[in-house]
ZAVEXSE-763619 format. One record per residue (C-alpha): x, y, z. Coordinates in pm, whole numbers, plus 50000, padded with zeros to 5 digits. Last residue first. Layout:
XYZ...
***
This chain:
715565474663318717755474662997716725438162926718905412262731720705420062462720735377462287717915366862380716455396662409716405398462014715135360961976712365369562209711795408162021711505385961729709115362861833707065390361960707115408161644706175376361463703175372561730702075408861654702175397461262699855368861335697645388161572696865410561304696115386060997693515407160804690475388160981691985401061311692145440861173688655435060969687225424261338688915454961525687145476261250684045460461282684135467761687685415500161648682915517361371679635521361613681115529261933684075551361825681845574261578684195589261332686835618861348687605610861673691455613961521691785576561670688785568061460689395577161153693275565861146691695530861240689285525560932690875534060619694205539460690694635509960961693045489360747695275496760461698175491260735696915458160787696815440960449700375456460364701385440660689700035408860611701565406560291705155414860441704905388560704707765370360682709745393560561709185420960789712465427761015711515446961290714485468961466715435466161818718215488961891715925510362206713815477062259714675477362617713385512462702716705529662847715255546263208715595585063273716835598163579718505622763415717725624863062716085663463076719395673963272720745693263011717375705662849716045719063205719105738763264718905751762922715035764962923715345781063282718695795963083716155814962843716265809262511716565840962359720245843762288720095811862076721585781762195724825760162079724585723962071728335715761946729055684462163725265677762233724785669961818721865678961618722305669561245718455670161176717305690061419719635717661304717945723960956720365730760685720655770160674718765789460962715675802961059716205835761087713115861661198715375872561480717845890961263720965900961362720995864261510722765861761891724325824461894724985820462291728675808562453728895843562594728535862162265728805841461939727605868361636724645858761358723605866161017726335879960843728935877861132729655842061174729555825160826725965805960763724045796760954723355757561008726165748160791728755775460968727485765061301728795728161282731975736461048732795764561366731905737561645734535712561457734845679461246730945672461248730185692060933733555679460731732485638360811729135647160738730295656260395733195631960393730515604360445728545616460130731725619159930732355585860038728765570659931729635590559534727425577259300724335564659523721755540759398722295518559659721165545159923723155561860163721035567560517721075597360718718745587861057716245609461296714355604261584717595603261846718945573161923715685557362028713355550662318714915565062584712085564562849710685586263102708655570663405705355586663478705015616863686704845639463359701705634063285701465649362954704905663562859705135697962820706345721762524706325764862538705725785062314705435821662313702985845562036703535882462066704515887061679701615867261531702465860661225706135858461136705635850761557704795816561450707905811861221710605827261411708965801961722709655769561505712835756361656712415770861980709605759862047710495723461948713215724962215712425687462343709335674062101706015685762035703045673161885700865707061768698855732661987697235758362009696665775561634696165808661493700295815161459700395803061122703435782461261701045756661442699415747161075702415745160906703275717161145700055701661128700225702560746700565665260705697315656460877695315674460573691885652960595692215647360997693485676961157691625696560847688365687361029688545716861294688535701061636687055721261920683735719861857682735701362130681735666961920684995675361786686595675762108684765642262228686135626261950689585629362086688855616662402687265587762242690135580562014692575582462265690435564062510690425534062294693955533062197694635535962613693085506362628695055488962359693655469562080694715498061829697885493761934698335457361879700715442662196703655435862216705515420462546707615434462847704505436863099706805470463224708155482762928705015478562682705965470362318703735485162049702685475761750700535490161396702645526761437703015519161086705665499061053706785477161408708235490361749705935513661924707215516862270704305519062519705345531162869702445519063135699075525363202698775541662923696145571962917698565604762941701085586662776698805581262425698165613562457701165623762393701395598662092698365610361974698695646061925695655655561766697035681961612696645723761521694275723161792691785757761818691305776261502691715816561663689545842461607686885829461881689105840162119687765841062504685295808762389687785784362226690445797362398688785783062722687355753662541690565746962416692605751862741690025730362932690645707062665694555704262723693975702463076691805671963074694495656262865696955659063106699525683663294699355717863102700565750163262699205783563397695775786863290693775824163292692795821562906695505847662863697865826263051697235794162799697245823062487700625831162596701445796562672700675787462272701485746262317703755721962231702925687062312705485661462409705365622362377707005621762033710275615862234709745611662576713655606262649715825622662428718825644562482721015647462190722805627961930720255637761635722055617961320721385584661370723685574361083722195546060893722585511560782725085496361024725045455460946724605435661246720965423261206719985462661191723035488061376721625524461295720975528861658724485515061734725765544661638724275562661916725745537062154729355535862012729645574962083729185602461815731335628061890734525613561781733305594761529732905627261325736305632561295737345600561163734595598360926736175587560596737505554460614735485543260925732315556260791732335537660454733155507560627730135508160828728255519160558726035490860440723335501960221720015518160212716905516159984716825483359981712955480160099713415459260381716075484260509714025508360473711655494460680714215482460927714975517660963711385534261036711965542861376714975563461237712685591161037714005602060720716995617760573718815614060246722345610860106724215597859778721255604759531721605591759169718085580659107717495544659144713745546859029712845529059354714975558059535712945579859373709875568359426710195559759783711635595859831708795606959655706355592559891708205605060179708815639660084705395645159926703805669860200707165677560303708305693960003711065677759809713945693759800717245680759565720505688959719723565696159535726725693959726730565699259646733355675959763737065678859798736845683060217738595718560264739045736859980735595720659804734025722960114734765758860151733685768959770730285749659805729315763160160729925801160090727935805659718726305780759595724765765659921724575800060070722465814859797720885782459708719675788960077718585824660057716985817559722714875795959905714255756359865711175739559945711115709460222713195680460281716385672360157717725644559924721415653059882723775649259582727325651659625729585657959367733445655459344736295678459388739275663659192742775678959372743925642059465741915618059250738505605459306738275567959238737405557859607737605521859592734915495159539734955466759813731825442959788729315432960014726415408959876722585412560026719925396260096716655392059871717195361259742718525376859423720815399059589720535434259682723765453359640725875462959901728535490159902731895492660089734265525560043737635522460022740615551660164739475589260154741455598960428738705627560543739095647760826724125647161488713755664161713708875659561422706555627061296709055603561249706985583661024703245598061115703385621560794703045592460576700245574660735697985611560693699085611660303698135579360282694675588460465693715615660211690935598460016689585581560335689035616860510686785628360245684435598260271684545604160663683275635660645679705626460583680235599660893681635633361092678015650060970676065619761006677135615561350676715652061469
***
C-alpha cells in the first residue's frame, strides 16, 4: 500500500497549486453619484488617496465589467443581455459585462489579470484571504466610494459586517454574505438518503463518517465514496479547542481558548487529520482524485455518485438541482462534526467584492451593488430573473416552475438576511434551524484581524511551497504519515516557520491591543 500512495505521490505534487488554490474560501450580501476615491500603490509600497469625480453625465449609462466565477450559459447572457441590462440602465445608469473564469482557474487568473491591470471594476473571492489581496494591490480603498453611491445598500449591511472588509483602517472589500455564520467551513454535507439506506441516521464525528463509507462502500459498490477530505470539519472533530486559521495558506491558526497561534501542521489535531484520513485510503475508501484534482470536489458531490463534500449552512440546498440532475432521489443534508463544542463567528460571512486599481468605472461598480441591495424585488430579480418566468412568491417562499433552476448570479455570493427568501422545498425544520443557527454562538476574537505579510513575505513563499509539496500530501493521507512527517516538519522549521508564526503573534498582540477580546 505504501509504494502504491508513494507512486502516487509524484502525480499529486504536479497538481498541488491547483489543490492550494481551491482551499481559499473553499465554499457560503439609490445612487447620487457624487466622488469616488481611488488609491494607487506607491513606491514604498503604501498607498496615496486621491479624489477623482464621477465623469458620467446625466442620461450616460456606463459600463461595468465583472470578474465572475464559473462558465457562462446562454441562459445567463440571455438574462444579462436581455432583462438585467435594460433595467439597470433605466434605473441605476450602468450596464454590466462579466467575464467567467471557470473555477478550476478562477483564482490563478484572477491574479493574472488583475497583475496585467485589466479593466475589471468588480470581482469576488474568498474574505479570509483579504489582507492577501491587499498585499498584492489588487484592491483599493472604497470607503468613500460606498458612501457616495451605496445609500441603499448600507442600510442592510450593519457597521459590523462592514467592518470585515476594514484592513489597518482602510475598507477594502464588501463582505458580501451578511448571513448566519458560525462554523463556517466546519460543516460536512452528506447523501442522507444513502446514510438511511446504509441503515445510519445522522453523522456526529469522524468515526461516523467512516462507518458511513464503509457501509456505502460495501451495500453500493456503484457509488465513489468521499467526494472530500473535509479537513476543516475534521479539523473540529479532533481540536481540542476552536482553531481560527488566520494567516495565507491555511499555514496558522489562532486557538480561542489558549488565545495564541500556533502552526497548523504542528497541531495535534493536524496529526490526526492526516492519519484519520490515511486510514480511509488504506480502507479503500478514498479515490485518489480527492488529492490530484482537489478543485473538482464540488463537481464531484453534484455528479450525484459521491458522499460527501465540505459543507457550509444551506449548502444542500444550494447544490441539490445539481445532484438530483443525476440522481433524481438523492437528499442532502449538512452536519457539523461534534456539534457539542462551542460555535464560533469567525468571519463576516466567507465571501468579499473587492474593486481593483485597475478598475474604469469603481462607482458604477458600487451603484451596481448599490441597485441589487436597494429592495427584496432588485434582490430576487438578479438571482432569478423576473417573477413569473421562472419562479412565483407564494407564502413568503420562491416556488421555481422548474425545479432543475439554479438561478442567475449565484446567491451565496450576495446573500443578505434582510431579503433571504427560501425555496418551496426547504422544509421549515430547515428554516427554524437556519434562524437561530447563531444563537448562543461566541464572536472568535480575531473575527477583523487580518495578517499583514510584509515582513515576512519570503518566508511565506518558502513555506507555502512546503506546504504544497509535502504537507497537502499528508493531511489528504495520501502519503505515509510516519515516515514523511517528521522531515517535513523539519523542512517547515528550516524554511523559517516559527518566525512567521511569531510575526502573526506579534500582530494579533498589537491587534488586541487595541480590540481587545470578544470572550
Amino acid at each position: 500500500m505504501k509504494k502504491r500512495l508513494l507512486a502516487l505521490l509524484l502525480a499529486a505534487v504536479m497538481v498541488l497549486t491547483a489543490f492550494t488554490g481551491c482551499k481559499k474560501a473553499d465554499q457560503p450580501s439609490g445612487d447620487n453619484g457624487g466622488s469616488t476615491t481611488t488609491q494607487a500603490p506607491s513606491n514604498n509600497g503604501g498607498s496615496t488617496t486621491t479624489q477623482a469625480p464621477d465623469n458620467s453625465t446625466p442620461g450616460e449609462v456606463s459600463q461595468v465589467v465583472i470578474l465572475y466565477p464559473g462558465e457562462e450559459t446562454d441562459a445567463m447572457a440571455n438574462f444579462i443581455n436581455n432583462q438585467l441590462n435594460p433595467r439597470l440602465a433605466d434605473e441605476a445608469g450602468i450596464q454590466v459585462k462579466l467575464i467567467y473564469k471557470g473555477w478550476d482557474v478562477y483564482w490563478e487568473q484572477k491574479d493574472v489579470l488583475l497583475a496585467a491591470s485589466e479593466p475589471i471594476d468588480l470581482y469576488w473571492d474568498g474574505l479570509p484571504d483579504l489582507s492577501t489581496m491587499v498585499n498584492k494591490k489588487q484592491c483599493q480603498d472604497i470607503g468613500q466610494l460606498i458612501k457616495d453611491n451605496c445609500p441603499d445598500m448600507l442600510k442592510v449591511f450593519p457597521e459590523s459586517q462592514l467592518a470585515g472588509g476594514i484592513v489597518d483602517g482602510i475598507q477594502y472589500g464588501i463582505p458580501s454574505a451578511y448571513a448566519p455564520s458560525s462554523c463556517m467551513f466546519q460543516l460536512v454535507c452528506v447523501r442522507q438518503d444513502v446514510l438511511e439506506d446504509v441503515g445510519m441516521s445522522e453523522i456526529k464525528s469522524a468515526d461516523d463518517l467512516k462507518a458511513f463509507a464503509q457501509k456505502a462502500h460495501d451495500e453500493h459498490p456503484e457509488l465513489n465514496g468521499p467526494a472530500d477530505i473535509i479537513f476543516k470539519p475534521l479539523t473540529r472533530n479532533f481540536a481540542d479547542e476552536q482553531y481560527t486559521w488566520c494567516a495565507y495558506g491555511d499555514s496558522v491558526v489562532y486557538g480561542e481558548d489558549t488565545r495564541k497561534a500556533y502552526c497548523y501542521f504542528e497541531t495535534e489535531a493536524f496529526k490526526k487529520v492526516a492519519k484519520f484520513n490515511q486510514s480511509m485510503y488504506e480502507a479503500g475508501l478514498y479515490g485518489d482524485e480527492l488529492t490530484t484534482n482537489y478543485n473538482e470536489r464540488d463537481s464531484r458531490m453534484q455528479q450525484g455518485t459521491y458522499l460527501w463534500v465540505e459543507g457550509s449552512l444551506g449548502k444542500e440546498n444550494e447544490i441539490i438541482a445539481s445532484v438530483r440532475s443525476n440522481d433524481p432521489n438523492a437528499v442532502l443534508k449538512s452536519y457539523l462534526l461534534n456539534p457539542t463544542a462551542d460555535k464560533y463567528v469567525t468571519a463576516c460571512g466567507g465571501e468579499v467584492l473587492c474593486v481593483p486599481y485597475s478598475s474604469k468605472n469603481p462607482a458604477g461598480a458600487m451603484k451596481f451593488l448599490n441597485w441589487l441591495y436597494k429592495n427584496q424585488d432588485n434582490y430576487l430579480f438578479a438571482l432569478y430573473g423576473p417573477e413569473g418566468e421562472n419562479y412565483t412568491v407564494q407564502d413568503g417562499r420562491i416556488v421555481l416552475n422548474d425545479p432543475a433552476f439554479e438561478g442567475y448570479f449565484y446567491e451565496w455570493m450576495f446573500r443578505n438576511a434582510n431579503y433571504t427568501m427560501f425555496t418551496s422545498d426547504v422544509t421549515e425544520d430547515f428554516i427554524k434551524m437556519y434562524d437561530s443557527w447563531d444563537d448562543g454562538a461566541k464572536t472568535s476574537d480575531v473575527i477583523a484581524f487580518h495578517f499583514n505579510n510584509e515582513n515576512v513575505k519570503e518566508i511565506e513563499t518558502k513555506i507555502n511551497e512546503i506546504i504544497n509539496q509535502k504537507f497537502t500530501p499528508i493531511e489528504c493521507g495520501f502519503v505515509d504519515f510516519d515516515s514523511n512527517y517528521d522531515a517535513a516538519v523539519k523542512e517547515l522549521k528550516d524554511a523559517g516557520i516559527d518566525q512567521y508564526v511569531a510575526e502573526v503573534q506579534k500582530q494579533l498582540d498589537e491587534f488586541f491591543k487595541v480590540n481587545g477580546y470578544n470572550h
